[in-house]
NUMI-689924 format. One record per residue (C-alpha): residue in one letter; x, y, z. Coordinates in steps of 0.05 Angstrom, whole numbers, padded with zeros to 5 digits. Layout:
<recs>
<rec residu="a" xx="X" yy="Y" zz="Z"/>
...
</recs>
This chain:
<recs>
<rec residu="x" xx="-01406" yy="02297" zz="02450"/>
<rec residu="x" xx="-01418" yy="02355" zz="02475"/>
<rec residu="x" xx="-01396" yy="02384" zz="02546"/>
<rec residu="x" xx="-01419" yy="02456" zz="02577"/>
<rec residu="x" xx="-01386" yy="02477" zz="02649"/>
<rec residu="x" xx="-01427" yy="02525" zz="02678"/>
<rec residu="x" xx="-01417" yy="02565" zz="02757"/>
<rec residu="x" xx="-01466" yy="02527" zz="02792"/>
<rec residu="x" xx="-01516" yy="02480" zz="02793"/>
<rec residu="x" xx="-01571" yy="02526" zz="02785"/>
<rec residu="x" xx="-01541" yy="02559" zz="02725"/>
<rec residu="x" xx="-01537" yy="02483" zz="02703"/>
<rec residu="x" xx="-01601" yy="02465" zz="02714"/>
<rec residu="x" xx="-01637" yy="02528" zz="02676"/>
<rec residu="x" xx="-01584" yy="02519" zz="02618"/>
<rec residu="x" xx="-01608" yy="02445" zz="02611"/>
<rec residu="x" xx="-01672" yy="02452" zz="02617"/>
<rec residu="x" xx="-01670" yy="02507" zz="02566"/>
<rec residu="x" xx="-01643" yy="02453" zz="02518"/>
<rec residu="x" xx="-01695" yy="02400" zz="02542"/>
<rec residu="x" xx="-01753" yy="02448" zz="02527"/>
<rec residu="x" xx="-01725" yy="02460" zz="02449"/>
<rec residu="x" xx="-01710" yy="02388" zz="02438"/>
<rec residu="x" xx="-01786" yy="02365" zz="02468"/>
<rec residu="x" xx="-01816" yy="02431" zz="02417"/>
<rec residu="x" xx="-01778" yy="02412" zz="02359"/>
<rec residu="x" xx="-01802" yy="02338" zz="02373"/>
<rec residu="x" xx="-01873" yy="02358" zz="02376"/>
<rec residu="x" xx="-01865" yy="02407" zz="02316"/>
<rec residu="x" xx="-01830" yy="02348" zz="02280"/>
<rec residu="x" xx="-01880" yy="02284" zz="02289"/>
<rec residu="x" xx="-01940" yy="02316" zz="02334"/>
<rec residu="x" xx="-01917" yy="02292" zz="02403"/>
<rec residu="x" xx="-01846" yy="02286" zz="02446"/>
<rec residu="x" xx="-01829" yy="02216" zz="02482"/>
<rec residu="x" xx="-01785" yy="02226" zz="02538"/>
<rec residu="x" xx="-01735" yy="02187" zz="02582"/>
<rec residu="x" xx="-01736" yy="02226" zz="02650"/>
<rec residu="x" xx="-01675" yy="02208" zz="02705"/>
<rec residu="x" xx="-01681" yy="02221" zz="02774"/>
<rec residu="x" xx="-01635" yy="02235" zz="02841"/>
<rec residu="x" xx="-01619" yy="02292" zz="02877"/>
<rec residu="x" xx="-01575" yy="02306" zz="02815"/>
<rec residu="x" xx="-01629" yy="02322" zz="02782"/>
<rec residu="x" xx="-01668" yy="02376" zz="02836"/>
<rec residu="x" xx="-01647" yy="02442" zz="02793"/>
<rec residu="x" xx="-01664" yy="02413" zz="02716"/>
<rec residu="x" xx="-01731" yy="02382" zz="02733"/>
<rec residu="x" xx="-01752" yy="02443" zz="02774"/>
<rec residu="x" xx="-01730" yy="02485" zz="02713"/>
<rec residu="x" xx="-01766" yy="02448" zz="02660"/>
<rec residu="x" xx="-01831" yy="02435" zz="02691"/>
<rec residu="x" xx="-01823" yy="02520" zz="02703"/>
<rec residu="x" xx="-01807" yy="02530" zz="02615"/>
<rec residu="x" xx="-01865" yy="02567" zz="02592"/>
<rec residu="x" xx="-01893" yy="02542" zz="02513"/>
<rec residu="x" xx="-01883" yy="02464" zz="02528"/>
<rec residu="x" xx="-01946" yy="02431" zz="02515"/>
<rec residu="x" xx="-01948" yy="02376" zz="02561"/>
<rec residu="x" xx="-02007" yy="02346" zz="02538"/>
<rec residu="x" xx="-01963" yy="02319" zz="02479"/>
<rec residu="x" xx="-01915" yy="02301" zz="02516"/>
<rec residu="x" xx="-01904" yy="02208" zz="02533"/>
<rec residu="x" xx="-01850" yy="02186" zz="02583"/>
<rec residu="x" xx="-01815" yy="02138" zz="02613"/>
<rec residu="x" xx="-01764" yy="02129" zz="02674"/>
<rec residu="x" xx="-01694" yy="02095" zz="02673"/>
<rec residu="x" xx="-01704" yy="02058" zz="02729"/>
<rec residu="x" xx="-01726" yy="02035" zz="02801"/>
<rec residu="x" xx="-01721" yy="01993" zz="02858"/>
<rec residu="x" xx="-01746" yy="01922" zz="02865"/>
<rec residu="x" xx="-01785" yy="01912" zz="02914"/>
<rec residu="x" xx="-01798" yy="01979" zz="02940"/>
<rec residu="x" xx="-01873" yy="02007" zz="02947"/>
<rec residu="x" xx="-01883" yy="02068" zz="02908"/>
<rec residu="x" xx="-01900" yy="02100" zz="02973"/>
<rec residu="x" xx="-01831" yy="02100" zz="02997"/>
<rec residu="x" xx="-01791" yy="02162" zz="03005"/>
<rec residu="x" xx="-01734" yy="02135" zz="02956"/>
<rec residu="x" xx="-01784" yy="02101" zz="02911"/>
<rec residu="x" xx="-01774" yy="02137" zz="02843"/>
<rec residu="x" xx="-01845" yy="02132" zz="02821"/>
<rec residu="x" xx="-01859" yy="02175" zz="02876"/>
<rec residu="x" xx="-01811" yy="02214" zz="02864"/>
<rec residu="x" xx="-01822" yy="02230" zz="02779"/>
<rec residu="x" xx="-01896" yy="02244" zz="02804"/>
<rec residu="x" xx="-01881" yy="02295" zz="02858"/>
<rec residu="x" xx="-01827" yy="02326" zz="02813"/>
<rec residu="x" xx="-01861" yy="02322" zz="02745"/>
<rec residu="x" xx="-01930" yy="02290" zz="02733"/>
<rec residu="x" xx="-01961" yy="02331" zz="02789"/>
<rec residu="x" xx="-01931" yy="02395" zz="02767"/>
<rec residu="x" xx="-01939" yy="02391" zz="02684"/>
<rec residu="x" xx="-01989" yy="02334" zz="02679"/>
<rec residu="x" xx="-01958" yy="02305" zz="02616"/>
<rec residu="x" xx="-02005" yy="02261" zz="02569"/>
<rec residu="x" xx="-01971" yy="02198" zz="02594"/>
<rec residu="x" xx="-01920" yy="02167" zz="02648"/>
<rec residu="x" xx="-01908" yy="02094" zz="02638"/>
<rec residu="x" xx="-01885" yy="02078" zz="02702"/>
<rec residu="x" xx="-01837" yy="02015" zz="02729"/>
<rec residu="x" xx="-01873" yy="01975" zz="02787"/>
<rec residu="x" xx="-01810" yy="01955" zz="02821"/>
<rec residu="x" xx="-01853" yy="01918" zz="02871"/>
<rec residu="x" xx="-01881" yy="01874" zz="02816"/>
<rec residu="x" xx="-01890" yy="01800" zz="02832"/>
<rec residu="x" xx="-01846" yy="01785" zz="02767"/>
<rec residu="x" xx="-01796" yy="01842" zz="02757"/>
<rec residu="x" xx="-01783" yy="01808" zz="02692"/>
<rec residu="x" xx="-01843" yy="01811" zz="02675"/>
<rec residu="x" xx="-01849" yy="01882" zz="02694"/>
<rec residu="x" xx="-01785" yy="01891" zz="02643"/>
<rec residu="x" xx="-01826" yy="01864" zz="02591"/>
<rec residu="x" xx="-01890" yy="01900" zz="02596"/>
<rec residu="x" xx="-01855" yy="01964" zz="02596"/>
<rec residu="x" xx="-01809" yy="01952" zz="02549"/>
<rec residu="x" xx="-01859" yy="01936" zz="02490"/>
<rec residu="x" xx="-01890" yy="02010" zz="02507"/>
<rec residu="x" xx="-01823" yy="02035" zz="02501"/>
<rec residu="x" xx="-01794" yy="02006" zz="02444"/>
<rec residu="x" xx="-01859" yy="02026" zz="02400"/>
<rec residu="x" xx="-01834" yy="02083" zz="02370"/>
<rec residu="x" xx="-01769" yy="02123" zz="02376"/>
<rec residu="x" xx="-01748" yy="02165" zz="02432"/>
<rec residu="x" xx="-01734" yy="02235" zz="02428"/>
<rec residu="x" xx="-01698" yy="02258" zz="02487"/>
<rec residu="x" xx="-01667" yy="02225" zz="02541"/>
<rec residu="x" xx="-01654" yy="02258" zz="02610"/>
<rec residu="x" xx="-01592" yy="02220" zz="02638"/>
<rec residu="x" xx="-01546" yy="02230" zz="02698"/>
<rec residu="x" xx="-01476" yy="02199" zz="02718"/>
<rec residu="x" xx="-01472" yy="02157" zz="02788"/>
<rec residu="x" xx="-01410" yy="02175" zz="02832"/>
<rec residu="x" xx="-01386" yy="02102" zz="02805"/>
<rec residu="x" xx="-01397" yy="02125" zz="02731"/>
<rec residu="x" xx="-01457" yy="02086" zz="02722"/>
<rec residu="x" xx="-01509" yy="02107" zz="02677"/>
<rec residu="x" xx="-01584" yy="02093" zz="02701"/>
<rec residu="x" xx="-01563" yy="02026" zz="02746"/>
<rec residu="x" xx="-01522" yy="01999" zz="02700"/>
<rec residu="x" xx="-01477" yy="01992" zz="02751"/>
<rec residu="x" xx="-01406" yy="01975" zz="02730"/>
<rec residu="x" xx="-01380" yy="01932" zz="02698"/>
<rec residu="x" xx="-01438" yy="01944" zz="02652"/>
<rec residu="x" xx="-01482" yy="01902" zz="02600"/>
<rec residu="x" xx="-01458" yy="01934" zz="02541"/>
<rec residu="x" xx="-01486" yy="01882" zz="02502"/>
<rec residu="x" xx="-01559" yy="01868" zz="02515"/>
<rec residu="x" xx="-01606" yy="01897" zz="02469"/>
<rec residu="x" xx="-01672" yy="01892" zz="02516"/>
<rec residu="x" xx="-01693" yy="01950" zz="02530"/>
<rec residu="x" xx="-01700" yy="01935" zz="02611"/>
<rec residu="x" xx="-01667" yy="01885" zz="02656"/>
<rec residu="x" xx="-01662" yy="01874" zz="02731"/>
<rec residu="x" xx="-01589" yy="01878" zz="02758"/>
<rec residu="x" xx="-01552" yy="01880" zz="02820"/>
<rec residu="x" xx="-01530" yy="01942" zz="02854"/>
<rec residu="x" xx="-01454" yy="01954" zz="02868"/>
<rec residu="x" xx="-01445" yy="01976" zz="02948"/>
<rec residu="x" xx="-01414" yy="02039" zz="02919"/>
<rec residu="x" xx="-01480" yy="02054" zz="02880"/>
<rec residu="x" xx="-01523" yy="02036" zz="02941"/>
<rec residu="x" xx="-01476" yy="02078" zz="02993"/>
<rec residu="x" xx="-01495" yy="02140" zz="02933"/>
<rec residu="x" xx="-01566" yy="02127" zz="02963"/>
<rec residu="x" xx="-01549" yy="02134" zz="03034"/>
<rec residu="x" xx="-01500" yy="02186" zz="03020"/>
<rec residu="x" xx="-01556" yy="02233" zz="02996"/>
<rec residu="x" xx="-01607" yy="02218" zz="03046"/>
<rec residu="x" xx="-01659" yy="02162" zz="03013"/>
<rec residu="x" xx="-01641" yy="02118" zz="03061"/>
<rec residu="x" xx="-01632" yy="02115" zz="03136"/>
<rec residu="x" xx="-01586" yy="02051" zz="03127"/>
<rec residu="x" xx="-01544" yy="02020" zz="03080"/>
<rec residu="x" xx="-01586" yy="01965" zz="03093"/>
<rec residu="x" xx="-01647" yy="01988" zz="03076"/>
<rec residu="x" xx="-01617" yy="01998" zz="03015"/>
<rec residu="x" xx="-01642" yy="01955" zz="02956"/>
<rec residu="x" xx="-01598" yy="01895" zz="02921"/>
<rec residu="x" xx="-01632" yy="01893" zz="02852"/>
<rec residu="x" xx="-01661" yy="01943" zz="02809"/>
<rec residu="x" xx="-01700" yy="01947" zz="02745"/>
<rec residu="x" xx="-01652" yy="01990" zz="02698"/>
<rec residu="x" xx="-01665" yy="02016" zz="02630"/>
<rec residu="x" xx="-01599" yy="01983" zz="02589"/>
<rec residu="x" xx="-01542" yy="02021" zz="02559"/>
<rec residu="x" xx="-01566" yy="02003" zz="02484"/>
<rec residu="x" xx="-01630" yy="02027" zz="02502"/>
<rec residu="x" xx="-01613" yy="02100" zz="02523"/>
<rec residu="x" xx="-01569" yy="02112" zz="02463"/>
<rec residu="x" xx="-01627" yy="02097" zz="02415"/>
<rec residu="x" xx="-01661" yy="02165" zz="02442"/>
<rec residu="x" xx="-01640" yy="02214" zz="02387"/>
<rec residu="x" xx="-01618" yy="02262" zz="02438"/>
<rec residu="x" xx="-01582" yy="02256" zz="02501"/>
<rec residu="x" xx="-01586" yy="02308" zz="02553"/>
<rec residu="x" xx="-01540" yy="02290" zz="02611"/>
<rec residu="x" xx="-01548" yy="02330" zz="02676"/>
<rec residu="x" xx="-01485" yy="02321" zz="02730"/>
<rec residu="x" xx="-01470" yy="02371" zz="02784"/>
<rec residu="x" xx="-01436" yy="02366" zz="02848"/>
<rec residu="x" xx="-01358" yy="02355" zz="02873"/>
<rec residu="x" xx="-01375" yy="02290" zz="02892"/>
<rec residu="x" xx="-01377" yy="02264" zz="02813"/>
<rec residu="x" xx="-01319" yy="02295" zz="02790"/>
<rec residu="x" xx="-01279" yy="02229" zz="02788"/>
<rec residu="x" xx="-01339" yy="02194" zz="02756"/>
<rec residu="x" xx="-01339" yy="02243" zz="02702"/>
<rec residu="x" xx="-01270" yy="02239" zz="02696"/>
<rec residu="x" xx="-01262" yy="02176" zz="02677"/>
<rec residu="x" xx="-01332" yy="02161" zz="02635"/>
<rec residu="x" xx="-01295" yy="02231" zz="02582"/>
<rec residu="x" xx="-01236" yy="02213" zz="02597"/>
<rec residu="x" xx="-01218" yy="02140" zz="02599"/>
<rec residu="x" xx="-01226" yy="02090" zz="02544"/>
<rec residu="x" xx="-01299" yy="02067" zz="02536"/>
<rec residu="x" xx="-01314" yy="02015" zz="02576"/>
<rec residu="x" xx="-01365" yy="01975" zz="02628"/>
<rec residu="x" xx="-01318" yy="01993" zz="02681"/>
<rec residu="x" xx="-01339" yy="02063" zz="02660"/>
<rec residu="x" xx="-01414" yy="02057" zz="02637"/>
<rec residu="x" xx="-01436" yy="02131" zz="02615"/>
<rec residu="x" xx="-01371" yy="02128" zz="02576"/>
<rec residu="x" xx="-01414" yy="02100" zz="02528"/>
<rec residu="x" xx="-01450" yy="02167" zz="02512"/>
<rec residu="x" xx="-01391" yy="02181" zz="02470"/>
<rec residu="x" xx="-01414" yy="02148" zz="02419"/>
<rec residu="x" xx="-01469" yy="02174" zz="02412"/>
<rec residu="x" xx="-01480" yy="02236" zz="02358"/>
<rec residu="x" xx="-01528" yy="02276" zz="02396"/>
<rec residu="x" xx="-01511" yy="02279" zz="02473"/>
<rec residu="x" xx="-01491" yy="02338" zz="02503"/>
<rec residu="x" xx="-01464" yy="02338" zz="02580"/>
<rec residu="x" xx="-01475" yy="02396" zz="02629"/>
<rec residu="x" xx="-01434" yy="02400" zz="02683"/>
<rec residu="x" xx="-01423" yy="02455" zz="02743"/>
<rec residu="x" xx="-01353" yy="02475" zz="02761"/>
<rec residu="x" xx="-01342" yy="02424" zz="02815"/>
<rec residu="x" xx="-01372" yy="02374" zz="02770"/>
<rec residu="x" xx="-01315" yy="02384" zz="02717"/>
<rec residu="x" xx="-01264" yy="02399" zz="02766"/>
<rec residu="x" xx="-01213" yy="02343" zz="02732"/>
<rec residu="x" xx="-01224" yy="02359" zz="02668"/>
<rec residu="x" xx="-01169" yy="02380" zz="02616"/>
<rec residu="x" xx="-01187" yy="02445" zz="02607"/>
<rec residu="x" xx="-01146" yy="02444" zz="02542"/>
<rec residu="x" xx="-01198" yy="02389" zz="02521"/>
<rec residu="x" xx="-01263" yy="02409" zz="02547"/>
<rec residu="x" xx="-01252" yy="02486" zz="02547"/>
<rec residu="x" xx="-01291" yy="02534" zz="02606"/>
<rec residu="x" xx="-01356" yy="02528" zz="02579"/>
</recs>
């Protein structure tokens, strides 16, 4: 793994999308298209605004996926994530393909399965991640499926994931918060070939504490990036605030 401090979250953002737009050209140069795993959140504000700004990506090769979204929300909704990957990305860069999760399915298992197959026909390249202020990566909430090799299931969201959603404004309640979700799994995200994992903010310092930190564990679920070869972590400086510095180093 992988870990880059940088000043601020802008700095952040521009750095990984800098990253994101070699790893999608090398893809394309490498097999003729790039199949993506975009994450979403205000995390994510500075990155996606970068890369959907990178000059010399062809979009038009370019397949992808999200990590996750509500059940029972109508894509129409101001938290719904569908909305929010087409506002943020397919509007802007109109890639060849979204394969988007209908979290207000009739069968959200169903739904798992449909989406799934797309996914799991050929390798990812890249996966966009971020890390929830409870350490949990997509909504593997913890303690985490570590175990499951489908490549989405529906799970049940943690009150300290579904205050995260109030907390930045999605929400006007923690009631109107969702219970369930449709989340990409853990195995699934580490079978991308590269993992680009985007956390600012003072508010996930703990979390990103303990998922480098720690042992690897479901109580921690991005801890399970470490083991994987190819991730690299950006962080701002509030972000890595309880780092070892000795470990990690500046930048």
């Amino acid at each position: 793994m992988e870990v880059r401090t940088f000043g601020t979250k802008l700095e952040l953002g521009r750095a990984a999308a800098k990253r994101a737009a070699a790893a999608i050209g090398a893809a394309i140069a490498r097999g003729g298209e790039a199949r993506l795993i975009a994450a979403t959140g205000a995390s994510q504000f500075e990155f996606l605004d970068s890369l959907t700004r990178a000059p010399d990506i062809d979009w038009g090769r370019v397949e992808m996926f999200h990590l996750d979204e509500y059940v029972g929300l109508p894509d129409a909704h101001p938290a719904s994530f569908r909305r929010y990957l087409r506002e943020r990305i397919v509007e802007r860069v109109s890639p060849r393909a979204f394969h988007f999760l209908a979290g207000d399915a009739a069968d959200p298992a169903a739904e798992c399965r449909r989406v799934g197959a797309l996914l799991a026909r050929t390798p990812i390249d890249v996966a966009f991640v971020g890390i929830g202020e409870n350490g949990h990566l997509a909504f593997n909430d913890p303690p985490a499926d570590f175990e499951t090799e489908e490549p989405y299931l529906v799970v049940a969201l943690d009150e300290a994931c579904r205050r995260q959603q109030l907390g930045e404004g999605w929400f006007a309640t923690l009631d109107d918060v969702p219970r369930h979700a449709i989340s990409m799994s853990a195995r699934q995200i580490l079978k991308a070939r590269e993992i680009l994992c985007v956390v600012p903010d003072a508010r996930k310092a703990q979390a990103v504490r303990d998922c480098l930190e720690e042992a690897v564990s479901p109580l921690h679920p991005a801890s399970i990036l470490r083991t994987h070869a190819a991730t690299t972590v950006f962080l701002d400086r509030d972000s890595a605030a309880l780092l070892e510095p000795a470990k990690w180093g500046s930048r």
